[in-house]
C-alpha positions in Angstrom: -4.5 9.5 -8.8 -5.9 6.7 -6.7 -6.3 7.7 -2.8 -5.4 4.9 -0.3 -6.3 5.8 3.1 -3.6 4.1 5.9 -4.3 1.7 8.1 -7.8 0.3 7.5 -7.5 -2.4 10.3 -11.1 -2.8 11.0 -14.1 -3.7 9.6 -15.6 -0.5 11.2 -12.8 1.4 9.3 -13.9 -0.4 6.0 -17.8 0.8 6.5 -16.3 4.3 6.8 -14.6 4.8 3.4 -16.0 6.5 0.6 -16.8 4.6 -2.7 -13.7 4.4 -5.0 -11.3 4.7 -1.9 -8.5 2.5 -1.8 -7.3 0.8 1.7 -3.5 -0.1 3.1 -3.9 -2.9 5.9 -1.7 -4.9 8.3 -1.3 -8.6 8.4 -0.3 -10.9 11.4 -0.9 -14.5 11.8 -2.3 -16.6 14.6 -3.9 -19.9 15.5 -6.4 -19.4 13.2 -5.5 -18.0 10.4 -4.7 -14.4 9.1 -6.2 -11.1 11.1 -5.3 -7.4 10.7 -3.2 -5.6 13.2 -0.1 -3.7 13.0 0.9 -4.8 16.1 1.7 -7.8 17.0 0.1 -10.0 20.3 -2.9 -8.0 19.8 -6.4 -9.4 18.6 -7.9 -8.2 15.8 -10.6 -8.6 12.7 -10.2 -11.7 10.7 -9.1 -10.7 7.2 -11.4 -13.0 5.1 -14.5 -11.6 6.7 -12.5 -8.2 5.7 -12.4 -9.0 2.5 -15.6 -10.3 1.8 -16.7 -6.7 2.5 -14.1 -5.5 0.6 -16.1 -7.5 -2.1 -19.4 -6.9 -1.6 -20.1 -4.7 -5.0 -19.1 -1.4 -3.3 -16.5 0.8 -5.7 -13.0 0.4 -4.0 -10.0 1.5 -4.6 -6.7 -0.1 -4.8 -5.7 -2.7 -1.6 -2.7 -2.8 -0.3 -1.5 -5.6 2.1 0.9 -4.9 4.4 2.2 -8.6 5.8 4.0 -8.2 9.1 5.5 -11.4 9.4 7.2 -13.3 6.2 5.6 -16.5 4.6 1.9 -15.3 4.8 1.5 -14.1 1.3 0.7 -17.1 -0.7 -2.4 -17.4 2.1 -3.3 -13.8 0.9 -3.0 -14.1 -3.0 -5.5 -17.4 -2.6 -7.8 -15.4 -0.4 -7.9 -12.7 -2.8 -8.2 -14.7 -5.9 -11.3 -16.7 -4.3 -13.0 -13.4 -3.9 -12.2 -11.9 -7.3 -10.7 -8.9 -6.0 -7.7 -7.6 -8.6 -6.4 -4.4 -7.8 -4.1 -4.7 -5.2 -0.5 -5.2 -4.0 1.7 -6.0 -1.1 4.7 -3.9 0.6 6.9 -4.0 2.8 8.7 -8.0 1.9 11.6 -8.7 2.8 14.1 -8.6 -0.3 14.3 -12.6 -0.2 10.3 -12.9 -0.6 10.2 -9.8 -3.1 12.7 -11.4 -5.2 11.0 -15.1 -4.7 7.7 -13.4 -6.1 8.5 -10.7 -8.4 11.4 -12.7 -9.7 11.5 -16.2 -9.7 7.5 -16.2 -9.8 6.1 -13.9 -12.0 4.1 -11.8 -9.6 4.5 -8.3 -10.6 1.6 -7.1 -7.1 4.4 -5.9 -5.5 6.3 -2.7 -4.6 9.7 -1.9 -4.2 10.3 0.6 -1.5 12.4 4.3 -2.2 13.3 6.6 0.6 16.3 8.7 1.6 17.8 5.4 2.6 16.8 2.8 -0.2 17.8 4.0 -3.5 15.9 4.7 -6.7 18.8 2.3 -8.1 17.9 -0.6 -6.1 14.2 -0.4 -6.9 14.8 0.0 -10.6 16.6 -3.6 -10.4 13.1 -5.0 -10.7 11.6 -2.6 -13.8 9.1 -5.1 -15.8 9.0 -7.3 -12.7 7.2 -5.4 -9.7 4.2 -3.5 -10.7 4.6 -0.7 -7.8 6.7 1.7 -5.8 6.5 2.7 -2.8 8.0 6.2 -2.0 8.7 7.0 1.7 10.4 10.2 3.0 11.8 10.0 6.5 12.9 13.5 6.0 9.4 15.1 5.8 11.2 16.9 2.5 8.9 16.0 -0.8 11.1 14.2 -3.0 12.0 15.6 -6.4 9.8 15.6 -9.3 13.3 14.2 -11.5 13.2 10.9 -8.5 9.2 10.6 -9.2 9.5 10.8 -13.0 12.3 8.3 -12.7 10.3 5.7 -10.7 7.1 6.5 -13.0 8.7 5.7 -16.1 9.1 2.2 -14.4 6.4 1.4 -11.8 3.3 3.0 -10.6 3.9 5.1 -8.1 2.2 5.2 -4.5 3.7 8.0 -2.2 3.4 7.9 1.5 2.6 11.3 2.4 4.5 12.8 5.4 2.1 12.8 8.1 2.7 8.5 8.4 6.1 9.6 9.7 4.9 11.6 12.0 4.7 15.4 10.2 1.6 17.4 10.6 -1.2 17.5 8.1 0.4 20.8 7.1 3.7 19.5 5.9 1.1 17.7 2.7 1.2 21.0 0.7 5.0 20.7 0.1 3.8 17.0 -1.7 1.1 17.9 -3.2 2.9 19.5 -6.7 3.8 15.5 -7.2 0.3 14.7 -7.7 0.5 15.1 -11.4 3.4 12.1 -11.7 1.9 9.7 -8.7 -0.7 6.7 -9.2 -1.6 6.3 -5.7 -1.3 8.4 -2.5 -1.0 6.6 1.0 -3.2 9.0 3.5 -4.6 9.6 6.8 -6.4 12.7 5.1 -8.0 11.5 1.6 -9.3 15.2 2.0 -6.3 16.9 1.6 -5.9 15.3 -1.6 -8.8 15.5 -3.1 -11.0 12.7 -1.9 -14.0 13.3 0.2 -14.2 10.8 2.9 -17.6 10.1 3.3 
């Protein structure tokens, strides 16, 4: 199971991961081009110089891109390309875009998102055309093993694990019996599941 840790944003935050961890960033545009930040009207580290560290020969996990406006990713996908770097996907479109890639386009580096409030139905409406799911729980309660199964038998799976939404670190245990079934795990605490982080 690949680790992502949340909200790499910076390239301090990118000198501090262990080899073979993987990274979930933010994406907001301004006058000159792309930069990482979750929120927006803020400054923030460019993303090529990102991810020309991101390529600089050290073992990394899987990326994931976070864009938080529409209409950046084709800017994304060529800055990635230039640089080589393969293992990675974005979250988070909006259904127009996800369709526009995954669908009309060919360009499975996507993930459908599954939650309490977004179906397992809806996200199997793109089996053999998105790569990835994204499973959220606004609950805090660890989703079933029979919903994990499900989406595994379709995508590769990357939970978000409960402390994003605001649980404590303790509330991980109840998740961590999915492990087995999961490609990816979206983390403030790599520790917790199994990575060291430096």
């Amino acid at each position: 199971m690949q680790v992502i840790r949340h909200r790499v944003n910076t390239l301090d935050g990118i000198r501090g991961l262990a080899p073979g961890l993987g990274a979930e960033v933010d994406l907001r545009s301004d006058a000159d081009g792309i930069l990482l930040a979750h929120d927006p009207f803020v400054p923030g580290d460019r993303l090529d110089v990102f991810l020309d560290r991101w390529a600089d020969g050290t073992p990394r996990g899987t990326l994931v891109l976070n864009p938080k406006e529409d209409g950046l990713e084709r800017v994304v996908m060529d800055a990635l390309a230039f640089r080589g770097i393969e293992d990675w996907f974005m979250l988070d479109l909006p259904l127009p875009t996800l369709v526009r890639l995954a669908v009309r386009e060919g360009m499975p580096r996507v993930a459908v998102r599954v939650s309490e409030w977004e179906p397992v139905e809806a996200a199997l409406a793109f089996r053999g055309l998105a790569k990835w799911a994204w499973l959220d729980s606004f609950s805090g309660e660890a989703p079933s093993r029979e919903t994990v199964r499900a989406l595994a038998r379709a995508f590769r799976v990357c939970l978000v694990s409960p402390e994003l939404q605001g649980f404590p670190p303790a509330r991980i245990d109840a998740f961590l019996p999915l492990s087995p079934d999961l490609a990816a795990v979206c983390t403030k605490h790599p520790e917790t599941w199994g990575l060291a982080t430096s």
